[in-house]
PDB file of N, CA, C and O in Angstrom, chain B, residues numbered from 101:
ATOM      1  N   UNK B 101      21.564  14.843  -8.169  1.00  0.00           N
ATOM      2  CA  UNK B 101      21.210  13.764  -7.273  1.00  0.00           C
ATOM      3  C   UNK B 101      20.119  14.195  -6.299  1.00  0.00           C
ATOM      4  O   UNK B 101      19.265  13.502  -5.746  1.00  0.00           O
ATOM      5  N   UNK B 102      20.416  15.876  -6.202  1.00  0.00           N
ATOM      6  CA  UNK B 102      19.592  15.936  -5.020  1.00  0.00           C
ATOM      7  C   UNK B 102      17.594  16.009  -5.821  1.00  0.00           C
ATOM      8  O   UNK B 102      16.559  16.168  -5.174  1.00  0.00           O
ATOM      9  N   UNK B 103      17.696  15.881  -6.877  1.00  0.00           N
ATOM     10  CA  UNK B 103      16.465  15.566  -7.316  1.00  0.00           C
ATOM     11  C   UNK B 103      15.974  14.375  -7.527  1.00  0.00           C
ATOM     12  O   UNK B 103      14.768  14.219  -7.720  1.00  0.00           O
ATOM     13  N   UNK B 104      16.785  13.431  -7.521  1.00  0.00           N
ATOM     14  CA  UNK B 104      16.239  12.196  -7.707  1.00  0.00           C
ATOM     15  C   UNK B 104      15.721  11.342  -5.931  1.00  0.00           C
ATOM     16  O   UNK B 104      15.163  10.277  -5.670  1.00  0.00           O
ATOM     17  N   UNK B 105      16.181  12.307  -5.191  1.00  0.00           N
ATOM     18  CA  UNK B 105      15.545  12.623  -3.206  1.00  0.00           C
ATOM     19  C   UNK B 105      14.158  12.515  -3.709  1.00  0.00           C
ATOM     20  O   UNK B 105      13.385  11.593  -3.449  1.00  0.00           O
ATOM     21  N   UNK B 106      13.836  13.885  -4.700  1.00  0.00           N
ATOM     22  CA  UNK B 106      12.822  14.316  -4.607  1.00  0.00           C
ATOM     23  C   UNK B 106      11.819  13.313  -5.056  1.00  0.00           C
ATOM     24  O   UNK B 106      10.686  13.111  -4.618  1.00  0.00           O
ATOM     25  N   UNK B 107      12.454  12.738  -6.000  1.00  0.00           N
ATOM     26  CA  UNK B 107      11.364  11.942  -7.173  1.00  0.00           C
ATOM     27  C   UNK B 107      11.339  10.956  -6.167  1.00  0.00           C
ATOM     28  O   UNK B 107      10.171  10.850  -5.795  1.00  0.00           O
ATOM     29  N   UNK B 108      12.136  10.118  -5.499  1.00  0.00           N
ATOM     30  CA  UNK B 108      11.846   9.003  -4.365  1.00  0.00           C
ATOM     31  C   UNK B 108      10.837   9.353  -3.341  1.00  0.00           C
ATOM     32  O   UNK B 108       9.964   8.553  -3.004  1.00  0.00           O
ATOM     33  N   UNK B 109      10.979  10.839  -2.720  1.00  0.00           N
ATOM     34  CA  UNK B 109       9.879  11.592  -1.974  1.00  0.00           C
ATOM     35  C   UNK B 109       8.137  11.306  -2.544  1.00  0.00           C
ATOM     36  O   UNK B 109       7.070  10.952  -2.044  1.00  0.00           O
ATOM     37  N   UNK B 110       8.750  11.775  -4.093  1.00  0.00           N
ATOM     38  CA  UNK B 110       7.513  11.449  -4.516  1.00  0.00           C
ATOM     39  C   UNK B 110       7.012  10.278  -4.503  1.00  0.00           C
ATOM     40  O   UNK B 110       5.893  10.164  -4.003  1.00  0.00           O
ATOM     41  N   UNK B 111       7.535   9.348  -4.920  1.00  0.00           N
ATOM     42  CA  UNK B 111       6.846   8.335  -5.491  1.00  0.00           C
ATOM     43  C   UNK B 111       6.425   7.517  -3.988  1.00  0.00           C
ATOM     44  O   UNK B 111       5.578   6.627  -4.066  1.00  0.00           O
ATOM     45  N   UNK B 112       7.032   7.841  -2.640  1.00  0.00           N
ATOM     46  CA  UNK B 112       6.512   6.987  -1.294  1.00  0.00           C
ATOM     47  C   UNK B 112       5.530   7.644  -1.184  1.00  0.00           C
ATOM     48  O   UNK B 112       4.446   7.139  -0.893  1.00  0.00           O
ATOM     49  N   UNK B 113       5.737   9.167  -1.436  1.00  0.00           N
ATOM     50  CA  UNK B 113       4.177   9.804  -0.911  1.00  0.00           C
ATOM     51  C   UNK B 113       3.092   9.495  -1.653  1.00  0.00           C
ATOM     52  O   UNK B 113       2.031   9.740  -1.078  1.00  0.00           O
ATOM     53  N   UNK B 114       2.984   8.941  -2.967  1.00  0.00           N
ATOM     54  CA  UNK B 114       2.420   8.330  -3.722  1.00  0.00           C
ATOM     55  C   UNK B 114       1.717   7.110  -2.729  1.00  0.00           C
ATOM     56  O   UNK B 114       0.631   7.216  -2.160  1.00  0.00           O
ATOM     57  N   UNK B 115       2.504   6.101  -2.688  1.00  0.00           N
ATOM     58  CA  UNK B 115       2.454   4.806  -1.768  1.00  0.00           C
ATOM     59  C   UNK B 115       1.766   5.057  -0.479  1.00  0.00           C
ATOM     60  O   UNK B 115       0.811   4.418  -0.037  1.00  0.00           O
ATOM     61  N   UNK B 116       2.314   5.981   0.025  1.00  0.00           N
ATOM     62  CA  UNK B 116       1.517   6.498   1.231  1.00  0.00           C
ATOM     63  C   UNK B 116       0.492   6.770   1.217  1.00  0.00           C
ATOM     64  O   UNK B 116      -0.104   6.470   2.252  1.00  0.00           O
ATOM     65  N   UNK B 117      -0.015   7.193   0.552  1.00  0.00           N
ATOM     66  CA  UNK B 117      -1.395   7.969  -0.013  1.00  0.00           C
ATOM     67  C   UNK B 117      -2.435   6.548  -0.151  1.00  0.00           C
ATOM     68  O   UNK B 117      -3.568   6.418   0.313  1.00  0.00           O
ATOM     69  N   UNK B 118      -1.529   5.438  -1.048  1.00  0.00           N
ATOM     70  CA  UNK B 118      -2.440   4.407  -1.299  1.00  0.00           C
ATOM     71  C   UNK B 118      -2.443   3.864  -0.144  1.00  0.00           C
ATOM     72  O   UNK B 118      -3.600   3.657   0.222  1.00  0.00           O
ATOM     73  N   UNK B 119      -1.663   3.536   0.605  1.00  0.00           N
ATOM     74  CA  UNK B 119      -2.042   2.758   1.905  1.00  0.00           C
ATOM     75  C   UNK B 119      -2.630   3.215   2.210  1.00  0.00           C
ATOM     76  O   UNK B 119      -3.530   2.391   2.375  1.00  0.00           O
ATOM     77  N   UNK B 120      -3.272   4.859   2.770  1.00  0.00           N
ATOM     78  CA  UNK B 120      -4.142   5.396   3.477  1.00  0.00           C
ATOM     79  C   UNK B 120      -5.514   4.816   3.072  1.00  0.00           C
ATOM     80  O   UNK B 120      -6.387   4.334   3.793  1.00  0.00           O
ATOM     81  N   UNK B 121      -5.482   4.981   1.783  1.00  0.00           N
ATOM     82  CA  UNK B 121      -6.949   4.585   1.414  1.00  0.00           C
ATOM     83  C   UNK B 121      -7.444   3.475   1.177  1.00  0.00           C
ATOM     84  O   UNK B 121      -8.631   3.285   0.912  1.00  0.00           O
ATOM     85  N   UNK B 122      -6.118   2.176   1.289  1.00  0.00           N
ATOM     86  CA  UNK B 122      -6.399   0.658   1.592  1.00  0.00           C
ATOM     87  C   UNK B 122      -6.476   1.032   3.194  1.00  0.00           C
ATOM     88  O   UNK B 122      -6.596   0.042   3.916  1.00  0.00           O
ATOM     89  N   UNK B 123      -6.461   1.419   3.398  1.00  0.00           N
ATOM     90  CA  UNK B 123      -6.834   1.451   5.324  1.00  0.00           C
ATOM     91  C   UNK B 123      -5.660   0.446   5.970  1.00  0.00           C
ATOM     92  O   UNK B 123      -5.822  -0.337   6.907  1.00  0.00           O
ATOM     93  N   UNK B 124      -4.456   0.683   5.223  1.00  0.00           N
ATOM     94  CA  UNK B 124      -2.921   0.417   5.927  1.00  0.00           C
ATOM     95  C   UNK B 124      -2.654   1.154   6.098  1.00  0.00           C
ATOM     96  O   UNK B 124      -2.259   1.865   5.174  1.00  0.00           O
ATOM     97  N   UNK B 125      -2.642   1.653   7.530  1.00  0.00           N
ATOM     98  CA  UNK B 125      -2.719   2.654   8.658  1.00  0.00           C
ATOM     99  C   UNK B 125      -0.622   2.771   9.023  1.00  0.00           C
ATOM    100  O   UNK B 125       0.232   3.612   8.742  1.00  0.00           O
ATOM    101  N   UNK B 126      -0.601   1.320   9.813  1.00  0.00           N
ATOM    102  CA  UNK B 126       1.057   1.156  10.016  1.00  0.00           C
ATOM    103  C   UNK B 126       1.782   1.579   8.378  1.00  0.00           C
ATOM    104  O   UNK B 126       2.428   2.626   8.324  1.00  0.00           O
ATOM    105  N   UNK B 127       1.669   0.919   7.390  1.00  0.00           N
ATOM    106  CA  UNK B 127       2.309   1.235   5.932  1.00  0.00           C
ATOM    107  C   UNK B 127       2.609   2.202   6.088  1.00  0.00           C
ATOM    108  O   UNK B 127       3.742   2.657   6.245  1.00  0.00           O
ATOM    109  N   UNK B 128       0.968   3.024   6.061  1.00  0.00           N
ATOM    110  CA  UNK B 128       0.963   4.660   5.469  1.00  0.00           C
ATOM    111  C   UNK B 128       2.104   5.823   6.306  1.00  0.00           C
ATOM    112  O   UNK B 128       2.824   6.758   5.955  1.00  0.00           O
ATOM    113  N   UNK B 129       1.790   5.181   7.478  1.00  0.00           N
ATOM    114  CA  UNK B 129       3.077   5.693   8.301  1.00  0.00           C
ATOM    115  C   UNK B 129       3.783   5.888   7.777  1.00  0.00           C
ATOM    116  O   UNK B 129       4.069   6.849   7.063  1.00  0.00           O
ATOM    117  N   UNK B 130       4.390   4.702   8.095  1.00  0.00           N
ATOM    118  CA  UNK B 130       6.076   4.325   7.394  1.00  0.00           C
ATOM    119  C   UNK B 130       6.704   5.315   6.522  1.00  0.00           C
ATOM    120  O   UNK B 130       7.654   6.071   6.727  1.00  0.00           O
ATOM    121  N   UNK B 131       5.688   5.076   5.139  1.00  0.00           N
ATOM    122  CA  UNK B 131       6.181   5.748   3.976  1.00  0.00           C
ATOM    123  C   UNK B 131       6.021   7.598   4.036  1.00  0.00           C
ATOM    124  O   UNK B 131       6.759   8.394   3.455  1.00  0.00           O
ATOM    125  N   UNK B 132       5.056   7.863   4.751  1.00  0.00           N
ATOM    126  CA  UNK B 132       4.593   9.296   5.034  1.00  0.00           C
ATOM    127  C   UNK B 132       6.452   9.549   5.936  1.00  0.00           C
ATOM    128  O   UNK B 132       7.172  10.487   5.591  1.00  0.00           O
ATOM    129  N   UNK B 133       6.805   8.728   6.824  1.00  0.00           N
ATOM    130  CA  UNK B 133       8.071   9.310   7.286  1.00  0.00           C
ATOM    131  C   UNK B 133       9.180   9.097   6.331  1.00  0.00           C
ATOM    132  O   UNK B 133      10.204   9.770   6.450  1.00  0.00           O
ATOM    133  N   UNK B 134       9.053   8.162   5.336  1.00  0.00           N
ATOM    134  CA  UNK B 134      10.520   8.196   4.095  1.00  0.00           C
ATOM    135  C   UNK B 134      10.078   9.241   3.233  1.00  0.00           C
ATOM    136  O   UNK B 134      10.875   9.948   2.616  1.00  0.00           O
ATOM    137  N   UNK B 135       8.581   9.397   3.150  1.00  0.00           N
ATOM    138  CA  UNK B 135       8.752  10.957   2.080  1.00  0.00           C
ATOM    139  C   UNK B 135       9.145  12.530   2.742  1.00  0.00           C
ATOM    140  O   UNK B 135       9.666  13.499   2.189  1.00  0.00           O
ATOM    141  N   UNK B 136       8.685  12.349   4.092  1.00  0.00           N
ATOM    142  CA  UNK B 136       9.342  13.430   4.758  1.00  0.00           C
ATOM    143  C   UNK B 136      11.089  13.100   4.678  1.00  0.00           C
ATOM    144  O   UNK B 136      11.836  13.962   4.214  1.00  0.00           O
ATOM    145  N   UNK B 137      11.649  11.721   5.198  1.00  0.00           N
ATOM    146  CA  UNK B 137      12.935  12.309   5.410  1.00  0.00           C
ATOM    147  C   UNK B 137      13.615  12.508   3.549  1.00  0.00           C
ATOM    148  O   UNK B 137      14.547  13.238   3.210  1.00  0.00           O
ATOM    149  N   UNK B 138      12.932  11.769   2.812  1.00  0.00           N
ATOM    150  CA  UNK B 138      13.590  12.018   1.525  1.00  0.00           C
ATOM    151  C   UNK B 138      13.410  13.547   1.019  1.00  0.00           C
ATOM    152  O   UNK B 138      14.361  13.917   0.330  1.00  0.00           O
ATOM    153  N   UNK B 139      12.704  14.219   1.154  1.00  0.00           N
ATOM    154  CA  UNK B 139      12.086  15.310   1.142  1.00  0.00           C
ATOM    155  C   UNK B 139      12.882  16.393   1.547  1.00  0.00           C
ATOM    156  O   UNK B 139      13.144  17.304   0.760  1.00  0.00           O
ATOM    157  N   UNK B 140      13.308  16.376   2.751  1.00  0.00           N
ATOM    158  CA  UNK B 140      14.389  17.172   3.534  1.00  0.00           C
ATOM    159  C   UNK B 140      15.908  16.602   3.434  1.00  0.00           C
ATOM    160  O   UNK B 140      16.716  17.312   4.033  1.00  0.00           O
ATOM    161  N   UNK B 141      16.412  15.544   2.841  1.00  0.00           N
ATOM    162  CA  UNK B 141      17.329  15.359   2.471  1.00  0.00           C
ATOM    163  C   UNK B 141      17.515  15.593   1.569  1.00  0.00           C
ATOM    164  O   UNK B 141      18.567  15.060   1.217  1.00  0.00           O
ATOM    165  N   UNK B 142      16.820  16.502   0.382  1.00  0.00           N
ATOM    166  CA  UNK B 142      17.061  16.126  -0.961  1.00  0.00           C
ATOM    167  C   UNK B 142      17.234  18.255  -0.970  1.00  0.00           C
ATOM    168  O   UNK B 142      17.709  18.958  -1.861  1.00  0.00           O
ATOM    169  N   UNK B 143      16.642  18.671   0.355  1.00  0.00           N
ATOM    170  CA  UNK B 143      17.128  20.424  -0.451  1.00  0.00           C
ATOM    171  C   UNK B 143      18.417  20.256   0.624  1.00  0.00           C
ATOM    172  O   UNK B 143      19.265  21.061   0.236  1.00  0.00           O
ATOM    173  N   UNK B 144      18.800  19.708   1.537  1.00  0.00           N
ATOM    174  CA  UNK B 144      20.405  19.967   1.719  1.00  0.00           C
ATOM    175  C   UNK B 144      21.445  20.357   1.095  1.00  0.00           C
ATOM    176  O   UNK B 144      22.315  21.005   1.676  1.00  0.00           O
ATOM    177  N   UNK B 145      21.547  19.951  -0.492  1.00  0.00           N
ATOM    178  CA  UNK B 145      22.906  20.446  -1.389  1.00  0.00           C
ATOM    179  C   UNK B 145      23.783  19.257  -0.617  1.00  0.00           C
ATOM    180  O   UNK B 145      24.615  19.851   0.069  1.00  0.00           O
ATOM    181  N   UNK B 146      23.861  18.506  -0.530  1.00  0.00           N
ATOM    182  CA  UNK B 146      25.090  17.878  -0.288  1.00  0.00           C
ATOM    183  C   UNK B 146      25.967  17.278  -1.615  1.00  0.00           C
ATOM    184  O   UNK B 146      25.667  17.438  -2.798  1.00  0.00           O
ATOM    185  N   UNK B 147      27.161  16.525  -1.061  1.00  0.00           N
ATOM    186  CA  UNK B 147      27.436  16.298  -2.787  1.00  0.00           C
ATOM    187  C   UNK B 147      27.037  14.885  -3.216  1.00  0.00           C
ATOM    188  O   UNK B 147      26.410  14.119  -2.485  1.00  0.00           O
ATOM    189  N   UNK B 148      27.401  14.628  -4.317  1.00  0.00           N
ATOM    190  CA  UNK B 148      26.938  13.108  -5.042  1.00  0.00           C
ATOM    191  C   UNK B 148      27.033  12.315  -4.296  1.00  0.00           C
ATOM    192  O   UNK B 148      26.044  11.665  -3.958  1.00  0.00           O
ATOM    193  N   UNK B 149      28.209  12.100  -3.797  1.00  0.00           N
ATOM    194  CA  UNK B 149      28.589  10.804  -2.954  1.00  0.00           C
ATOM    195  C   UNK B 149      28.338  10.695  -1.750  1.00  0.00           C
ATOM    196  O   UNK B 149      28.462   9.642  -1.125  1.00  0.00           O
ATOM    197  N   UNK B 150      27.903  11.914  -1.212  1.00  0.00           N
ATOM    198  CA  UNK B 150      27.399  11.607   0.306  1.00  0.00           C
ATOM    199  C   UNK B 150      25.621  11.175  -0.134  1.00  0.00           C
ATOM    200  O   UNK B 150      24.976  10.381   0.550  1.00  0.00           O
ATOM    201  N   UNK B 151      25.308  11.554  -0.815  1.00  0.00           N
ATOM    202  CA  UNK B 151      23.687  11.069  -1.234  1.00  0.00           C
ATOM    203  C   UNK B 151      23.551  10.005  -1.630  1.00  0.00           C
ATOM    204  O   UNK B 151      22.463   9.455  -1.459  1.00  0.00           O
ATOM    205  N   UNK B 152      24.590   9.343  -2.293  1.00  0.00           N
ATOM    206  CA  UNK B 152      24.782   7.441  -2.162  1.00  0.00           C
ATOM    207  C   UNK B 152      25.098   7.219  -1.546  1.00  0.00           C
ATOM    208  O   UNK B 152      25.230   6.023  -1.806  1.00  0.00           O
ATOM    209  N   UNK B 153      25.590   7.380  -0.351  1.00  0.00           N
ATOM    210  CA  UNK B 153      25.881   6.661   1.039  1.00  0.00           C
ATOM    211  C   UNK B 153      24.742   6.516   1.531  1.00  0.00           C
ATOM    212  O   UNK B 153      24.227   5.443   1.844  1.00  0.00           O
ATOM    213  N   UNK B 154      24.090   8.024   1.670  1.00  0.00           N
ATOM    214  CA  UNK B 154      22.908   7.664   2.305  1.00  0.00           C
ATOM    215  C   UNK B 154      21.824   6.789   1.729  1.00  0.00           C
ATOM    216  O   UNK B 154      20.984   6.275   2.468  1.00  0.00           O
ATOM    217  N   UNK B 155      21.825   6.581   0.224  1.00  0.00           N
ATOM    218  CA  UNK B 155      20.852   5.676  -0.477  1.00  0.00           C
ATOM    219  C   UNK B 155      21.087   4.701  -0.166  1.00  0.00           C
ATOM    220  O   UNK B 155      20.148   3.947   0.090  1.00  0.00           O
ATOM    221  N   UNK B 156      22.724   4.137  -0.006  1.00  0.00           N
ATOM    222  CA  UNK B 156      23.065   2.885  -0.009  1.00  0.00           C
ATOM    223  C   UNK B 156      22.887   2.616   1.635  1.00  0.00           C
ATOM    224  O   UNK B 156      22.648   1.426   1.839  1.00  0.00           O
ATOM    225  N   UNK B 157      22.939   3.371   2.792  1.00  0.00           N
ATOM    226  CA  UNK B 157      22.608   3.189   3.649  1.00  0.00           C
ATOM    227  C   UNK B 157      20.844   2.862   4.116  1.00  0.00           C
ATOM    228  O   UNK B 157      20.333   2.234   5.043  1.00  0.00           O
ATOM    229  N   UNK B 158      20.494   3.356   3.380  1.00  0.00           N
ATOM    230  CA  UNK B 158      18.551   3.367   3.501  1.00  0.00           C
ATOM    231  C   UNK B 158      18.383   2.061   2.852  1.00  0.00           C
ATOM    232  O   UNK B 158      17.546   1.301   3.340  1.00  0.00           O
ATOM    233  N   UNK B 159      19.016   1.708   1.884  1.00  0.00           N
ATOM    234  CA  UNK B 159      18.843   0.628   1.023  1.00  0.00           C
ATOM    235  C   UNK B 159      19.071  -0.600   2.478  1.00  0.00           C
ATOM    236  O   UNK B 159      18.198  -1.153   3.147  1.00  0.00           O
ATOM    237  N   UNK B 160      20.135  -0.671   2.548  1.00  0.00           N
ATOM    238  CA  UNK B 160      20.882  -1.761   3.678  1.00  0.00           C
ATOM    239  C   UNK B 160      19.368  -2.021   4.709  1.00  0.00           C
ATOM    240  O   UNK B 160      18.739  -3.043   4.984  1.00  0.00           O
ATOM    241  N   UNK B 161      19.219  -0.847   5.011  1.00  0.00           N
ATOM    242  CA  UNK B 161      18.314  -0.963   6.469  1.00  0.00           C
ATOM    243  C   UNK B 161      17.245  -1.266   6.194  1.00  0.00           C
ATOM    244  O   UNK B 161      16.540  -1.809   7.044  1.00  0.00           O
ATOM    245  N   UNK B 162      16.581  -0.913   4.393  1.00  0.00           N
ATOM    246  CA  UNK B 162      15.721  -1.540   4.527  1.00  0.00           C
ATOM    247  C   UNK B 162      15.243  -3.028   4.116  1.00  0.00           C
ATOM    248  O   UNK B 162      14.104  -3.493   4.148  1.00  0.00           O
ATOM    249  N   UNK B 163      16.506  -3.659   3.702  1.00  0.00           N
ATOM    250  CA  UNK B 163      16.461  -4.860   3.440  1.00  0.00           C
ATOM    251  C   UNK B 163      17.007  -5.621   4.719  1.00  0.00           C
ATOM    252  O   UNK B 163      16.489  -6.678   5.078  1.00  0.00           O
ATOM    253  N   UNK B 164      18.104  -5.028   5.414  1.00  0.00           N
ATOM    254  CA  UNK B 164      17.804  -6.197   6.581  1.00  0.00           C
ATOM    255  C   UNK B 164      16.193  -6.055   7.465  1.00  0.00           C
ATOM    256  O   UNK B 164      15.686  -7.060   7.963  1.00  0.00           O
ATOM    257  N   UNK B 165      15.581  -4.802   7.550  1.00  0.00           N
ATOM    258  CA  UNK B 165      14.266  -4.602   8.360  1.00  0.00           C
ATOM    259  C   UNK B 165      13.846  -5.847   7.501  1.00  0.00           C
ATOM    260  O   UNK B 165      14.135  -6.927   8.017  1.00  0.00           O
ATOM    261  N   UNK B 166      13.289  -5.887   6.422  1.00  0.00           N
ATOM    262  CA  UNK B 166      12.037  -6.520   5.445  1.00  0.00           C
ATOM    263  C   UNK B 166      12.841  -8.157   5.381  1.00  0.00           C
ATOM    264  O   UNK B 166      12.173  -8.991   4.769  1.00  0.00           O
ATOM    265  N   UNK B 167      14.084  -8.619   5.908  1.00  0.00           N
ATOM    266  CA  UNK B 167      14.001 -10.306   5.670  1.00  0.00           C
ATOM    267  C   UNK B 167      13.842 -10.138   7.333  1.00  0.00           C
ATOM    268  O   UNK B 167      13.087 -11.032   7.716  1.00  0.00           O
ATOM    269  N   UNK B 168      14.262  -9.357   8.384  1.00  0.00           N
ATOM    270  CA  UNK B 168      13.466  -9.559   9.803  1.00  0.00           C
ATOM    271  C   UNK B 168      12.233  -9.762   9.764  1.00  0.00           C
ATOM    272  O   UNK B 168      11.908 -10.846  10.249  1.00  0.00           O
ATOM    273  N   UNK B 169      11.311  -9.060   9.324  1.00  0.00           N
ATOM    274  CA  UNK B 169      10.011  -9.187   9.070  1.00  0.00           C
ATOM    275  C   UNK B 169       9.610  -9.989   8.609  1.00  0.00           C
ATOM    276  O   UNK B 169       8.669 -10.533   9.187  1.00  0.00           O
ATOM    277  N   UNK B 170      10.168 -10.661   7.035  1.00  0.00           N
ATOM    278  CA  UNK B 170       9.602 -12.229   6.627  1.00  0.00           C
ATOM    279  C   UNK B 170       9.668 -12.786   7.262  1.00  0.00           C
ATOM    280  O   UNK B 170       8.590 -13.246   7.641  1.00  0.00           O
ATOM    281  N   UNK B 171      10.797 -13.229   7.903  1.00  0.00           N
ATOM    282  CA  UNK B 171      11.861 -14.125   8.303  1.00  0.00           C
ATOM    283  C   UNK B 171      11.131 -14.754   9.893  1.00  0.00           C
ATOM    284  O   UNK B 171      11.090 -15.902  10.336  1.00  0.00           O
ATOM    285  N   UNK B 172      10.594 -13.394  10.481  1.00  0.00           N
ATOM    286  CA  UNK B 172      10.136 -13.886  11.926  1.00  0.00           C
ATOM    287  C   UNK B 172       9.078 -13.189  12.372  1.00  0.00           C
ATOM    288  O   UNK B 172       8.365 -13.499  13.327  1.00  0.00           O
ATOM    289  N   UNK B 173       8.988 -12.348  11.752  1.00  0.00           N
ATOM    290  CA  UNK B 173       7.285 -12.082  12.059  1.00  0.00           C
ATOM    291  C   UNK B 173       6.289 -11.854  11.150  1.00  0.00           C
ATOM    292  O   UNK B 173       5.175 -11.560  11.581  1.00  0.00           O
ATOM    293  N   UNK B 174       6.478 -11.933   9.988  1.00  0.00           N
ATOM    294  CA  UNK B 174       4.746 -12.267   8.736  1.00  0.00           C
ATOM    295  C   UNK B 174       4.613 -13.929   8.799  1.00  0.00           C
ATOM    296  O   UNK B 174       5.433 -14.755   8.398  1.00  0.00           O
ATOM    297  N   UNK B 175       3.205 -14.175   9.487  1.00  0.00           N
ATOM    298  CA  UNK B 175       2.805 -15.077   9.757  1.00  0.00           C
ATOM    299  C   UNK B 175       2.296 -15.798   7.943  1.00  0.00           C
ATOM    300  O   UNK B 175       1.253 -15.356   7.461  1.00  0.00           O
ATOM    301  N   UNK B 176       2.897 -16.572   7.345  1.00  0.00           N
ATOM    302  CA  UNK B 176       2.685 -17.015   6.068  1.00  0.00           C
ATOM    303  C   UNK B 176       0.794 -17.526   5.996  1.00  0.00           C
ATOM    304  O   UNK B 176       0.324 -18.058   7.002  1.00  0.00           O
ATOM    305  N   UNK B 177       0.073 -17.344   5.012  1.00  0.00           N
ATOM    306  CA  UNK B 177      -1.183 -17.811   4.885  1.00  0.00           C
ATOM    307  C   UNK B 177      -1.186 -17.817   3.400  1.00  0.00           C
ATOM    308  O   UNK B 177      -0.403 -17.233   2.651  1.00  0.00           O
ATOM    309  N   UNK B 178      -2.450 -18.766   3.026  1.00  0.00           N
ATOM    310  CA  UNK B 178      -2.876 -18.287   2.046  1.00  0.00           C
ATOM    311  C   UNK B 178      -4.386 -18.101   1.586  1.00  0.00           C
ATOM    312  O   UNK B 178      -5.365 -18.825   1.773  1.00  0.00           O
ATOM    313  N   UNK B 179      -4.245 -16.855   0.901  1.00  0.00           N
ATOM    314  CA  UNK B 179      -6.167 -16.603   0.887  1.00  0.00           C
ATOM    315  C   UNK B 179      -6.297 -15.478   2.153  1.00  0.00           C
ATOM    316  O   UNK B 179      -6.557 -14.325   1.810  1.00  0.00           O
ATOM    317  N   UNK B 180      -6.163 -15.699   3.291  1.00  0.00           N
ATOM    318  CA  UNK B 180      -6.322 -14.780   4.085  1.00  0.00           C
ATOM    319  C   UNK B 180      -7.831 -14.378   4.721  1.00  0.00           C
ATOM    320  O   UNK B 180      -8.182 -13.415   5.402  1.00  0.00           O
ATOM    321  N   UNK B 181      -8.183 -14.935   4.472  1.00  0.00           N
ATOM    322  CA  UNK B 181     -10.019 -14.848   4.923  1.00  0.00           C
ATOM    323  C   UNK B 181     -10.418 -15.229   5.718  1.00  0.00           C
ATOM    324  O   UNK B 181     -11.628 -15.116   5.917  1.00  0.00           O
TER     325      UNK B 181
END
């Protein structure tokens, strides 16, 4: 389990990387801090089930964050120009 931390590490720092170079500055953040904390959660050794808590906990937070965010602050458009 504690490698599949890693591969999640990877794949935000991936994401991160692209926001940087779309010049999503806030994004790149974001994800630059889930590949750090996935990163350092993943050489802990803990056991299986405490590493799905914490998935299932990251999961939770980040779905109530992202319908807060639809929900009341992304101003809807379309086209954007």
């Amino acid at each position: 389990m504690d490698r599949m931390f890693r591969v999640c590490g990877f794949w935000t720092g991936i994401m991160a990387v692209l926001f940087m170079v779309g010049e999503m500055h806030a994004a790149a953040i974001l994800f630059f801090a889930q590949t750090g904390m996935f990163i350092a959660l993943s050489y802990l050794k803990l056991s299986e089930r405490v590493y799905i808590y914490i998935f299932g906990a990251y999961l939770t937070l980040f779905f109530v964050g992202f319908t807060y965010y639809t929900t009341f602050i992304m101003v809807p458009e379309i086209g954007g120009h």
